[in-house]
C-alpha positions as CSV (number, residue, x, y, z in Angstrom):
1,X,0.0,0.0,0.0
2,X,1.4,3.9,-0.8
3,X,2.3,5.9,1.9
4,X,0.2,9.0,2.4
5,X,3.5,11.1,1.8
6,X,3.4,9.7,-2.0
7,X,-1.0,9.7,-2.3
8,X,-1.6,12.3,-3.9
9,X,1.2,12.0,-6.8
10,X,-0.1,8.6,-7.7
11,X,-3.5,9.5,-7.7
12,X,-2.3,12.6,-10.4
13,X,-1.3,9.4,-12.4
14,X,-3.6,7.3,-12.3
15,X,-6.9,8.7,-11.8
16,X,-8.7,9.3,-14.7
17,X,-10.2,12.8,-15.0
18,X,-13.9,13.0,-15.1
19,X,-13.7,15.7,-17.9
20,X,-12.1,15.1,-21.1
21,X,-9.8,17.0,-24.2
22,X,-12.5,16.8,-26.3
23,X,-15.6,18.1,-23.8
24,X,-12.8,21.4,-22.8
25,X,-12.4,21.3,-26.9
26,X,-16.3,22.0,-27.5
27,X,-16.6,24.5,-24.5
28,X,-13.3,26.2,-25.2
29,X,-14.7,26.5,-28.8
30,X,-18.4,27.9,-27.9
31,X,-16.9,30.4,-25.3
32,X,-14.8,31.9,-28.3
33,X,-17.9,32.3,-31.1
34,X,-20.9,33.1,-28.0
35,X,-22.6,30.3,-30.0
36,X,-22.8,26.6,-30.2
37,X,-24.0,26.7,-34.0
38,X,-21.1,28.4,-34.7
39,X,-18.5,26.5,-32.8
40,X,-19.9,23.0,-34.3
41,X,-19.5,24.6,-38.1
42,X,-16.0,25.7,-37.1
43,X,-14.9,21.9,-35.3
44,X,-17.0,20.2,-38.0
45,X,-19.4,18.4,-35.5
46,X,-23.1,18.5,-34.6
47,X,-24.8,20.9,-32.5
48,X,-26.2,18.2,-30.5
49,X,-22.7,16.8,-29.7
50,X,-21.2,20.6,-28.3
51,X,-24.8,20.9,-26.6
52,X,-24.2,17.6,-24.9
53,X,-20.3,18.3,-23.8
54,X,-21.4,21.6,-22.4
55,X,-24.1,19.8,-20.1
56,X,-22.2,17.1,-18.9
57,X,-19.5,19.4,-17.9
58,X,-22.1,21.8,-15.8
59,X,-23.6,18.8,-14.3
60,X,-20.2,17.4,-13.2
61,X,-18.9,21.5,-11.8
62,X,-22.7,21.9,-10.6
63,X,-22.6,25.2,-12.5
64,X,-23.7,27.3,-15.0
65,X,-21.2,27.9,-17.4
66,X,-23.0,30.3,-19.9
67,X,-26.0,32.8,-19.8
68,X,-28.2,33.5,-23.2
69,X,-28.4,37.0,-24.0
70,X,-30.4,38.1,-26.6
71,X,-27.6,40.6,-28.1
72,X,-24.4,38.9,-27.6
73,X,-25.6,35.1,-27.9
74,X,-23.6,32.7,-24.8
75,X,-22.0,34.5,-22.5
76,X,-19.6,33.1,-20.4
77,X,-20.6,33.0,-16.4
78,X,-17.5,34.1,-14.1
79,X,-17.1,30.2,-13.5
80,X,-17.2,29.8,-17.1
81,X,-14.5,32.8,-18.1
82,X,-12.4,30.8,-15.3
83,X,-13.0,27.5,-16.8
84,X,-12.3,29.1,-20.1
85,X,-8.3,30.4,-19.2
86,X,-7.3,26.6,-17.8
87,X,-9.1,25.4,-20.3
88,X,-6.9,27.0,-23.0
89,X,-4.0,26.4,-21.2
90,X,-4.8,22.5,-20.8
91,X,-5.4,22.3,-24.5
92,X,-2.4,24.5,-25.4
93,X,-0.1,21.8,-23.5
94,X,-2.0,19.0,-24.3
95,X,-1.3,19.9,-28.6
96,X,2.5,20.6,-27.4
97,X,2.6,16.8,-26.3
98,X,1.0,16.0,-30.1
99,X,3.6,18.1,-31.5
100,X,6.6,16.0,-30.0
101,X,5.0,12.8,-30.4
102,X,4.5,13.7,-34.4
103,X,8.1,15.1,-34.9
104,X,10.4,14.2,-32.5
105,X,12.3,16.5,-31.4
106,X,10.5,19.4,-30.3
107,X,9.3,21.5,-32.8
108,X,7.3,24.7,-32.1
109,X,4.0,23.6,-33.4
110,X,-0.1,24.9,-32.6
111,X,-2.8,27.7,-32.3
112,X,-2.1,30.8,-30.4
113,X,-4.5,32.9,-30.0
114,X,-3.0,36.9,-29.9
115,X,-4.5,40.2,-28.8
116,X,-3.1,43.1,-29.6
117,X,-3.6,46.7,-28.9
118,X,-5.3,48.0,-32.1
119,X,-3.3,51.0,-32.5
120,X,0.0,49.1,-32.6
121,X,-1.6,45.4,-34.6
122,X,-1.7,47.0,-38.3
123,X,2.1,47.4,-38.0
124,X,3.7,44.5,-35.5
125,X,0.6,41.7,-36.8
126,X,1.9,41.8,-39.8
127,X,5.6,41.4,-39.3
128,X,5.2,38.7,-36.6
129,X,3.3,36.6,-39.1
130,X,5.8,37.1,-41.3
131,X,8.3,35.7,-39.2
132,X,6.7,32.8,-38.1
133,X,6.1,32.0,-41.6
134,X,9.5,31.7,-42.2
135,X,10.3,30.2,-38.9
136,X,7.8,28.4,-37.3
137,X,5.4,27.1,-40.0
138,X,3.5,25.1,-37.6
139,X,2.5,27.6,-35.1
140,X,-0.9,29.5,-36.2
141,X,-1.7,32.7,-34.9
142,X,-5.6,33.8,-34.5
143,X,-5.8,37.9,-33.3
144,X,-8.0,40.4,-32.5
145,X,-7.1,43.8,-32.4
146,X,-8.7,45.4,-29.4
147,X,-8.8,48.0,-26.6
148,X,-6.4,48.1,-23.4
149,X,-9.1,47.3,-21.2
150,X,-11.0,44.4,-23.5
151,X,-7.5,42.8,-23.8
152,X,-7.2,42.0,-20.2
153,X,-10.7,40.9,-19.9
154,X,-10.0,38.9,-22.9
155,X,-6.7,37.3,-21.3
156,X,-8.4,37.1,-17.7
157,X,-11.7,35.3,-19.3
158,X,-9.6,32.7,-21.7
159,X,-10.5,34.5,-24.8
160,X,-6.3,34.7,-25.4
161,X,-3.4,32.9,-24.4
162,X,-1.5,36.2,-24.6
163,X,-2.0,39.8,-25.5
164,X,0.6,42.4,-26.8
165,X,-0.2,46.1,-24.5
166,X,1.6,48.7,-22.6
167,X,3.0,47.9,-19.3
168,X,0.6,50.5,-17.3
169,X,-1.8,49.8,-14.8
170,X,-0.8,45.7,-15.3
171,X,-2.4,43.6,-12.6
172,X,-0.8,41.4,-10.2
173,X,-2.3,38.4,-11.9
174,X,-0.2,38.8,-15.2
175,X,3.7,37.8,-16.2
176,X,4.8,40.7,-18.5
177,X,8.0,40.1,-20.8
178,X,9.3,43.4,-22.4
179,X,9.5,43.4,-26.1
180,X,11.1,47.0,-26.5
181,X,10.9,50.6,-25.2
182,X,8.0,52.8,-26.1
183,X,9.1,56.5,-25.1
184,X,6.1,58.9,-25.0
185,X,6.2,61.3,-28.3
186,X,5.2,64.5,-28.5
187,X,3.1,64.7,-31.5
188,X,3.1,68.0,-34.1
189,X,2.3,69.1,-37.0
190,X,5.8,69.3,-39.3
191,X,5.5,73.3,-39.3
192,X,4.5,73.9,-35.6
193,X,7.5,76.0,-33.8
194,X,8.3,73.2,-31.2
195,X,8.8,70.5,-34.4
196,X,12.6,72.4,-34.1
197,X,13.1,71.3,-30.6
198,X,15.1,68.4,-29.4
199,X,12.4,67.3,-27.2
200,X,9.4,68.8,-25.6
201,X,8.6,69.4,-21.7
202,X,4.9,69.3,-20.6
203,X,5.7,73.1,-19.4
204,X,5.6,73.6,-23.1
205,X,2.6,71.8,-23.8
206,X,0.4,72.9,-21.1
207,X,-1.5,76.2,-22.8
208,X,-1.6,74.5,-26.3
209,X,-4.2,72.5,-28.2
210,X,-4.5,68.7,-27.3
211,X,-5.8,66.3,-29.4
212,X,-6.4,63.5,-26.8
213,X,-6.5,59.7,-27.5
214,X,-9.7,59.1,-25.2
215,X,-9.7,55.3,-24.3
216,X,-9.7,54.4,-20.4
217,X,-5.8,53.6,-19.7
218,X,-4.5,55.5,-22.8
219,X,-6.3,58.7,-21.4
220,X,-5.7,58.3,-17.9
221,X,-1.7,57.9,-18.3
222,X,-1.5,60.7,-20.4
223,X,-3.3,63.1,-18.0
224,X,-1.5,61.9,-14.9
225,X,1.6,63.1,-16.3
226,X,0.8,67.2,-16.2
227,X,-1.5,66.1,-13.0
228,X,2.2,64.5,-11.7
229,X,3.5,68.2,-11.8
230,X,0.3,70.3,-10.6
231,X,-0.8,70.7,-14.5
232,X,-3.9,70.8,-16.5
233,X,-3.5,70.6,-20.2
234,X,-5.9,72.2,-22.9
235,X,-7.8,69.5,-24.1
236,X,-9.5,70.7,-27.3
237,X,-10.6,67.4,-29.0
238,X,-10.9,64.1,-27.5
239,X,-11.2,61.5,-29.5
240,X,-10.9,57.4,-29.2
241,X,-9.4,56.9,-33.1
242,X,-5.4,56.4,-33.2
243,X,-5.8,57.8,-37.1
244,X,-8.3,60.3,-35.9
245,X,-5.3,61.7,-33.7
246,X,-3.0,61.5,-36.0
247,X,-5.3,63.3,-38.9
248,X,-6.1,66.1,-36.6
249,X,-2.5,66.8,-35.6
250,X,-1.6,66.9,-39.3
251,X,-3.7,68.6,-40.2
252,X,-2.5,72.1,-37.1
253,X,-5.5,71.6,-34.6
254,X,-3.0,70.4,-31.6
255,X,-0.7,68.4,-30.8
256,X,-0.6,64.7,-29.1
257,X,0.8,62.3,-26.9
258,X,1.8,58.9,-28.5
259,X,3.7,56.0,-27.3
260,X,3.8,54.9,-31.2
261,X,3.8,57.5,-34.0
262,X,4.2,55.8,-37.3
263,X,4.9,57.4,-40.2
264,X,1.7,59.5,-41.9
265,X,1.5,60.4,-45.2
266,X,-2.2,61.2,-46.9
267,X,-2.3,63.3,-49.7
268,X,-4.3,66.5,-49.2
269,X,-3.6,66.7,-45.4
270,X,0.0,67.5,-43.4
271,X,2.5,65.9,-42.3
272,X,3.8,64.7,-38.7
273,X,7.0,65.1,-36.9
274,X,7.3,63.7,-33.0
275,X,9.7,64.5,-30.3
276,X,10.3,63.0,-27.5
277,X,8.5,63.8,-24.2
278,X,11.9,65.3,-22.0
279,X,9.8,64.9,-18.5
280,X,8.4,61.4,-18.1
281,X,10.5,59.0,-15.4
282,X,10.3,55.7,-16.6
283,X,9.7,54.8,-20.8
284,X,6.3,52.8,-21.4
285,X,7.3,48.9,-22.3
286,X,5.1,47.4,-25.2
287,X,5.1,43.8,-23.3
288,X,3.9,40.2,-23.8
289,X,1.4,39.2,-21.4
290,X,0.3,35.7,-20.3
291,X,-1.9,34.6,-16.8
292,X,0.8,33.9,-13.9
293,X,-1.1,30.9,-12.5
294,X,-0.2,28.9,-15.9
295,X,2.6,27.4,-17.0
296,X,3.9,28.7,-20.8
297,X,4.1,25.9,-23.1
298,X,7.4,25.9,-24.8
299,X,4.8,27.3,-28.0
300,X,5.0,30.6,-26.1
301,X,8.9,30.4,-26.1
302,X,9.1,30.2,-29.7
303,X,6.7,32.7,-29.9
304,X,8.0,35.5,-28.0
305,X,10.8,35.1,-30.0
306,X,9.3,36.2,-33.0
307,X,6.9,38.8,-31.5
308,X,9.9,40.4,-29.8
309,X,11.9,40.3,-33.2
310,X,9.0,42.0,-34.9
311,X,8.5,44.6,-32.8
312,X,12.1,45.3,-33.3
313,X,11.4,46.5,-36.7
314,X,8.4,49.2,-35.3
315,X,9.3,53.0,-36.3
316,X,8.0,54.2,-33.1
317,X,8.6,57.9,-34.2
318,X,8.7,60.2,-37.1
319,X,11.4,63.0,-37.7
């Protein structure tokens, strides 16, 4: 008979889970499209099949996993957005093992699913696919460009294994790897009088124009700087559109504050120049976020790899 000191290891080993790849594979996939029509045409199976995994998992957790909603379709429960993030984690690990078993030596091989913040994803999606083209064939990248604020939800609630944001405001629950410096940018139009300047102090800034990016974190950041040092800048348009920002500055009605600024050419309106921002403490990181409580597969590795590579190549600024 085992010794309690070794019962619970052998019980990891041989006890056979009650919930299986396939039943995680059908709620994983409903979670993702708020639909179980949609999940079976995208795994090939019935409707009755996803139905069934979804019940039997609920009856075995005693608990609701999704709520209908007339708008949105399923939505996951707060015991199903938990369910969700070790679910994709189990079945990230889970196609690692496949990938060794079907190649041998370990090759980086799966989905990842990506979010990235949508004023940076036109520029760094691109080039990271790119690069895992020519690298890692086998690893397939699903993204969605969102919001700061719908990113973390979205990592939080299982939606993605990682997302690409800023390293403000990160919670405690997240491991962030830096993938390069971000340095604020003061953002003009090519003829304003400060476009001459070296850099640009917020004591400079404070009476003039702003164009403001208005989304939660973005805005919030950017205001606690002049709020840091007793300011109050003139906020004369706010607006939640990174090309919106970037027209209006172009085009003389203020200036902005970017972490990214790349460069702007559209016939019929001006043209941008950025300088750095001389009074800010610590650069912003553009980092790679994952969930703490999970182990990375050795996917993510690989991965990082090429994301960080990628956003190497980013002209943050324009001169």
């Amino acid at each position: 008979m085992a010794s309690e000191k070794y019962r619970d290891q052998i019980e990891v080993g041989e006890a056979v889970p009650k919930l299986s790849l396939r039943q995680l594979t059908y709620f994983l996939a409903t979670a993702n499209h708020e639909s179980v029509l949609r999940a079976s045409e995208t795994l090939n199976v019935s409707s009755a099949s996803i139905s069934t995994a979804i019940a039997q998992i609920e009856e075995f957790l005693q608990t609701q996993l999704f709520i209908r909603r007339h708008a949105r379709g399923l939505v996951l429960t707060s015991a199903g957005q938990d369910l969700a993030a070790h679910a994709r984690n189990i079945l990230l690990h889970a196609r690692e093992i496949e990938a060794v078993a079907q190649r041998g030596p370990f090759r980086a091989a799966g989905r990842i699913n990506v979010g990235c913040l949508a004023t940076i994803a036109p520029y760094l999606i691109p080039l990271v696919l790119r690069d895992l083209q020519e690298k890692h064939p086998d690893i397939e990248m699903r993204w969605r460009a969102d919001k700061h604020e719908a990113l973390l939800d979205g990592l939080h609630n299982g939606s993605f294994d990682l997302i690409i944001v800023y390293d403000y405001d990160i919670p405690t629950t997240l491991h962030a790897s830096p993938l390069r410096s971000m340095p604020i940018q003061v953002v003009l139009p090519s003829a304003h009088p400060l476009a001459s300047s070296q850099s640009c102090s917020l004591s400079d800034l404070v009476a003039l124009p702003m164009v403001l990016l208005d989304q939660p974190r973005t805005r919030d950041y950017f205001l606690s700087l002049f709020a840091n040092r007793g300011l109050s800048p003139t906020v004369a348009y706010r607006v939640d559109s990174f090309e919106m920002v970037r027209s209006l500055v172009a085009n003389g009605f203020g200036y902005a504050l970017l972490n990214f600024v790349p460069p702007y050419n559209v016939y019929g309106h001006g043209t941008l120049t950025s300088r750095p921002l001389a009074d800010v403490d610590r650069p912003q990181q553009l980092v790679l976020a994952r969930l703490y409580r999970f182990r990375a597969p050795r996917l993510v590795d690989e991965f990082f790899k090429s994301v960080s590579f990628a956003a190497q190549q980013l002209t943050i600024s324009t001169l």
